[in-house]
C-alpha positions as CSV (number, residue, x, y, z in Angstrom):
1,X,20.2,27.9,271.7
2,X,18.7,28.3,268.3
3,X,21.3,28.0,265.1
4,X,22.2,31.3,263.7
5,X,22.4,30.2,260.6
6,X,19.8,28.5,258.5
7,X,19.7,26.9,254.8
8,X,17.9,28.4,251.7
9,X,18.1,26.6,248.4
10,X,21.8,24.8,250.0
11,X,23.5,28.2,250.9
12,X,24.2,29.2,254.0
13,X,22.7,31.8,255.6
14,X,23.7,34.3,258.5
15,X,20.7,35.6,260.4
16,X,19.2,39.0,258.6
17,X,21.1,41.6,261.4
18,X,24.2,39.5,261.3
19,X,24.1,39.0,257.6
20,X,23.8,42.6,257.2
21,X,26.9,43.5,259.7
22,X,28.9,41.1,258.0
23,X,28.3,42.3,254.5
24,X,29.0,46.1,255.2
25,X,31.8,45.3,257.5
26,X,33.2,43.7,254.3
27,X,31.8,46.5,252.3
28,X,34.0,49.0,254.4
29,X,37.0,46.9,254.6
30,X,37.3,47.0,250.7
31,X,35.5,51.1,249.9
32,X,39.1,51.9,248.7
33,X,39.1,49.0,245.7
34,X,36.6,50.9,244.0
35,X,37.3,52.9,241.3
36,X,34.0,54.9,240.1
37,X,31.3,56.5,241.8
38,X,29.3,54.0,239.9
39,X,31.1,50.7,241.8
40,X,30.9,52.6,245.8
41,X,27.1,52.7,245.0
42,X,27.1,49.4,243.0
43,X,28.1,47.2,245.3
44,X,26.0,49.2,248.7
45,X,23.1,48.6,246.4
46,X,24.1,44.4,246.3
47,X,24.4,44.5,250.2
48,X,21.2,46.3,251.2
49,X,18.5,44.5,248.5
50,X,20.1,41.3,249.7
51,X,19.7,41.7,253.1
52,X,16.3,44.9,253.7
53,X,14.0,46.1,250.7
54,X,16.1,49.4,250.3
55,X,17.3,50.2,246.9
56,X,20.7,52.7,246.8
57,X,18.9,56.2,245.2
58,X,22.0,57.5,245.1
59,X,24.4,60.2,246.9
60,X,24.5,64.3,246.4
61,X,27.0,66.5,247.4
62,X,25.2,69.7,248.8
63,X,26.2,73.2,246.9
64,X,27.9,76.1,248.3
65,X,24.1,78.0,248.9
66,X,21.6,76.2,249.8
67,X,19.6,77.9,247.2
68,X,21.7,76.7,244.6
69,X,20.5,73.5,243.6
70,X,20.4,74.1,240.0
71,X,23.5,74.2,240.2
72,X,23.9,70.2,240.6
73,X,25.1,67.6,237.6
74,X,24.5,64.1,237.4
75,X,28.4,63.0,237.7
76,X,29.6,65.7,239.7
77,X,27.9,66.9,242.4
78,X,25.1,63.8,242.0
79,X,25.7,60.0,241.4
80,X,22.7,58.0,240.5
81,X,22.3,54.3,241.1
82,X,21.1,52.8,237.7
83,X,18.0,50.9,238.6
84,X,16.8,54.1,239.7
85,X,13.2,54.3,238.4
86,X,13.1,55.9,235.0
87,X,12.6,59.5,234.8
88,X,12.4,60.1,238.4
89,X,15.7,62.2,238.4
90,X,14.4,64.2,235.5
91,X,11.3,65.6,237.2
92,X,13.1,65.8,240.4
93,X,15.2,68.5,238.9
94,X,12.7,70.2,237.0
95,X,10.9,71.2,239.9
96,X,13.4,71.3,242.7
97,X,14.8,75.0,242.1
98,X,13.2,77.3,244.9
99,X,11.0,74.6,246.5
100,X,11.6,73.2,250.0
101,X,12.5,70.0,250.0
102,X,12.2,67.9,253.8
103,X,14.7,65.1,253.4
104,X,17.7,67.5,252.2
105,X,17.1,70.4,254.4
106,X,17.2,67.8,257.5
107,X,19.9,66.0,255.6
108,X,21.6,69.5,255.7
109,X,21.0,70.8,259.1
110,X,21.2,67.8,261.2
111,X,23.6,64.7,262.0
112,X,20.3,62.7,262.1
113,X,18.8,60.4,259.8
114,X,15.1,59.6,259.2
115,X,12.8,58.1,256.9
116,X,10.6,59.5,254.9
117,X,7.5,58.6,256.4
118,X,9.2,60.2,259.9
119,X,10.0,63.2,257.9
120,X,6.2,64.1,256.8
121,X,5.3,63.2,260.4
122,X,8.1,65.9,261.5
123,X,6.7,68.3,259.0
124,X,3.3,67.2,258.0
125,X,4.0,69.2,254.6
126,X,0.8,70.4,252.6
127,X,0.3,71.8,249.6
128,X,3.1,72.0,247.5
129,X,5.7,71.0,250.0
130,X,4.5,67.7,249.6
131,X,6.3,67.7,246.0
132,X,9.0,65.5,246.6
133,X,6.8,62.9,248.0
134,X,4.2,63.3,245.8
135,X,7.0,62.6,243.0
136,X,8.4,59.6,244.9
137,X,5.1,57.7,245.4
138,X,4.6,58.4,241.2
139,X,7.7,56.5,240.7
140,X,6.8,53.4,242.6
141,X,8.9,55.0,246.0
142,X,6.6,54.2,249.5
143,X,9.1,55.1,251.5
144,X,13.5,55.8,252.0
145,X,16.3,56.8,254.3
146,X,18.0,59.7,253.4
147,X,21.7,60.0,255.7
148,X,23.5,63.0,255.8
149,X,27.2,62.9,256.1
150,X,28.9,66.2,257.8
151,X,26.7,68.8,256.5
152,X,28.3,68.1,253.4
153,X,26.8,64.9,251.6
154,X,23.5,62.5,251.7
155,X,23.3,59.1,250.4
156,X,19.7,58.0,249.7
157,X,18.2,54.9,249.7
158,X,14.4,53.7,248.7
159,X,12.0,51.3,249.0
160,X,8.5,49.9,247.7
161,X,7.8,48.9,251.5
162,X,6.8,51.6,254.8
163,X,10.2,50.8,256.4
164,X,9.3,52.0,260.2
165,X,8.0,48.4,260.7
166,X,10.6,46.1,259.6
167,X,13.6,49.2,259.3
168,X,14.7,48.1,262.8
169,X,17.3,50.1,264.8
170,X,20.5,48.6,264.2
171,X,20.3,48.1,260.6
172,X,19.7,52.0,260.4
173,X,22.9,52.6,262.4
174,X,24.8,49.9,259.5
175,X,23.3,51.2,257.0
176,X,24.3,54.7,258.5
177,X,27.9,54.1,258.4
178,X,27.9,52.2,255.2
179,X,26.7,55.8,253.8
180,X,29.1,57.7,255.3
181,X,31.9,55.2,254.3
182,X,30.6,55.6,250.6
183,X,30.3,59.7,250.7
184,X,33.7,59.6,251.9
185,X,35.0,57.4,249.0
186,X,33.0,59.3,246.7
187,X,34.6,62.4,247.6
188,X,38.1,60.8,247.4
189,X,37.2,59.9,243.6
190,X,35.4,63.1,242.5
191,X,37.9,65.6,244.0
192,X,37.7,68.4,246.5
193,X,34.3,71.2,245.6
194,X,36.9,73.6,243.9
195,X,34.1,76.1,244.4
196,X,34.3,75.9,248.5
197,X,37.9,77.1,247.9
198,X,37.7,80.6,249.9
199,X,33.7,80.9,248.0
200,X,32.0,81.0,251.4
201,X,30.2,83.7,252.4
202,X,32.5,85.6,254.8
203,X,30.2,87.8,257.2
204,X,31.6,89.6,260.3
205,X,31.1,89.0,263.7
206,X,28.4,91.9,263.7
207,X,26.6,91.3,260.7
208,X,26.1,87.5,261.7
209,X,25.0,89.3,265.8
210,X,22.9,91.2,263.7
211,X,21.0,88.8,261.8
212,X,20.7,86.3,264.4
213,X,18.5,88.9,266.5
214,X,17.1,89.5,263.3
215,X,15.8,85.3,262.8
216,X,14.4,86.2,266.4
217,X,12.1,88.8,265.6
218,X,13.9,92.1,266.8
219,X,13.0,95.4,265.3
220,X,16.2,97.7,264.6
221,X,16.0,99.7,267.8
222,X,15.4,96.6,270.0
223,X,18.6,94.9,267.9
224,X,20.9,98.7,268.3
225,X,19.8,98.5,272.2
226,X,20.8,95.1,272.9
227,X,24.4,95.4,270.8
228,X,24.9,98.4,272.1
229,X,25.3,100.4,268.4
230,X,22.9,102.6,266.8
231,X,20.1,102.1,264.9
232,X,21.7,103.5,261.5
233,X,24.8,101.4,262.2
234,X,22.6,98.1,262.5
235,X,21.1,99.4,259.1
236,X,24.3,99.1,257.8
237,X,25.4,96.0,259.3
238,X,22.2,94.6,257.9
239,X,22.5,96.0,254.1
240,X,26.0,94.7,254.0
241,X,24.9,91.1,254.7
242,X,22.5,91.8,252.5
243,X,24.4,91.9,249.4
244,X,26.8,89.4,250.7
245,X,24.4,87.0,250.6
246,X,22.9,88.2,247.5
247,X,18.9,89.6,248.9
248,X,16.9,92.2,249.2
249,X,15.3,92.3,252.5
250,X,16.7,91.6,256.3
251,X,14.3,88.9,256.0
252,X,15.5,86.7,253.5
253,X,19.1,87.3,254.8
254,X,18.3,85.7,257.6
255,X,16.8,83.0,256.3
256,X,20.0,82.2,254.1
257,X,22.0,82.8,257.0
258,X,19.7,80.2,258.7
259,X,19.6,77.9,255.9
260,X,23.6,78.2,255.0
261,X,24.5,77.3,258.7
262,X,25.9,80.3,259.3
263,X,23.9,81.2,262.7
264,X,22.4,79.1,264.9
């Protein structure tokens, strides 16, 4: 049976997918050591350039609305690795606000994670929904793996290589759990989102039945028939989730509702 090991330049050498195990497995034994946001994402970055071409991006925790991304600081609510490439972040959130981004609306909305090449091919984005990769490839960025973690965080990584061809399946599912072991240290050091505190968005049972026939296409007497209510009482339902959720139109309300998780 052929050695495991091998020798490069007199070290030692574990072969790449046990190398990898054994680092993160190390890396997870010892999250709690580290003190800063800076030194979870620090020493990730170490394990994965040693062992893949993947770079740490960085983690974000997602805001309240999914609208609100403006609403995100560098050292609160976003932790950048430092070899980041320069002035990526900057442009990033100069043109984010009220533009669909792929990789955090999946990141969002699913338990999943992808690359981004596998996320164009899930959403072959034109036009200006192609922003965010448009941006990446300017900074040098082919390709990443974005990981979401509870509907609440995703840690990021990046790479100057297409990673479906040498991105093999059981170094996504270590690298998977490496993320989620650093999103939950990170949330141990940054403190609880003092703005989830009783801040949700608290829509009745009928507004949300409402809504969700709403996402489906029914009209207001087709919604009243099949709730059994009347039409001016599903009006009202509908212009109280309205200005719950802050819009103007049953449309966009159930859209957020979509996009905040609130109906299926």
């Amino acid at each position: 049976m052929q050695s495991l090991t091998s020798e490069v330049s007199g070290i030692p050498l574990l072969s790449h997918s046990s190398d990898l195990q054994a680092r993160l497995i190390e890396y997870a034994s010892h999250i709690g050591a580290f003190r800063t946001p800076n030194d979870v994402l620090d020493a990730l970055h170490v394990i994965t350039t040693k062992s893949l071409p993947l770079c740490v991006l960085g983690a974000v925790r997602f805001p309240l609305k999914a609208a609100d991304w403006n609403s995100v600081q560098v050292g609160k609510s976003v932790f950048l690795h430092k070899d980041v490439p320069e002035g990526w972040w900057e442009e990033h959130a100069a043109l984010s606000p009220g533009r669909f981004s792929p990789h955090l609306f999946l990141a969002k909305s699913s338990l999943a994670s992808y690359t981004w090449t596998e996320v164009q091919h899930l959403f072959e984005p034109v036009g200006i929904d192609r922003w965010s990769f448009d941006l990446a490839l300017k900074h040098g960025m082919r390709d990443g793996f974005t990981c979401p973690v509870g509907g609440r965080w995703a840690v990021a990584f990046w790479s100057r290589k297409v990673l479906s061809k040498i991105f093999t399946q059981p170094s996504r599912i270590m690298i998977f759990a490496a993320a989620n072991f650093a999103a939950l240290r990170l949330e141990q050091l940054v403190g609880p989102d003092v703005g989830r505190i009783g801040a949700s968005v608290r829509l009745t049972n009928r507004e949300l039945a409402v809504l969700r026939l709403v996402s489906m296409g029914r009209q207001t007497l087709a919604i009243a028939q099949e709730l059994g209510l009347g039409e001016e009482t599903i009006r009202t339902h509908l212009k109280k989730a309205e200005a719950k959720l802050g819009v103007h139109n049953r449309t966009h309300a159930a859209c957020e509702a979509l996009r905040n998780n609130l109906i299926p």
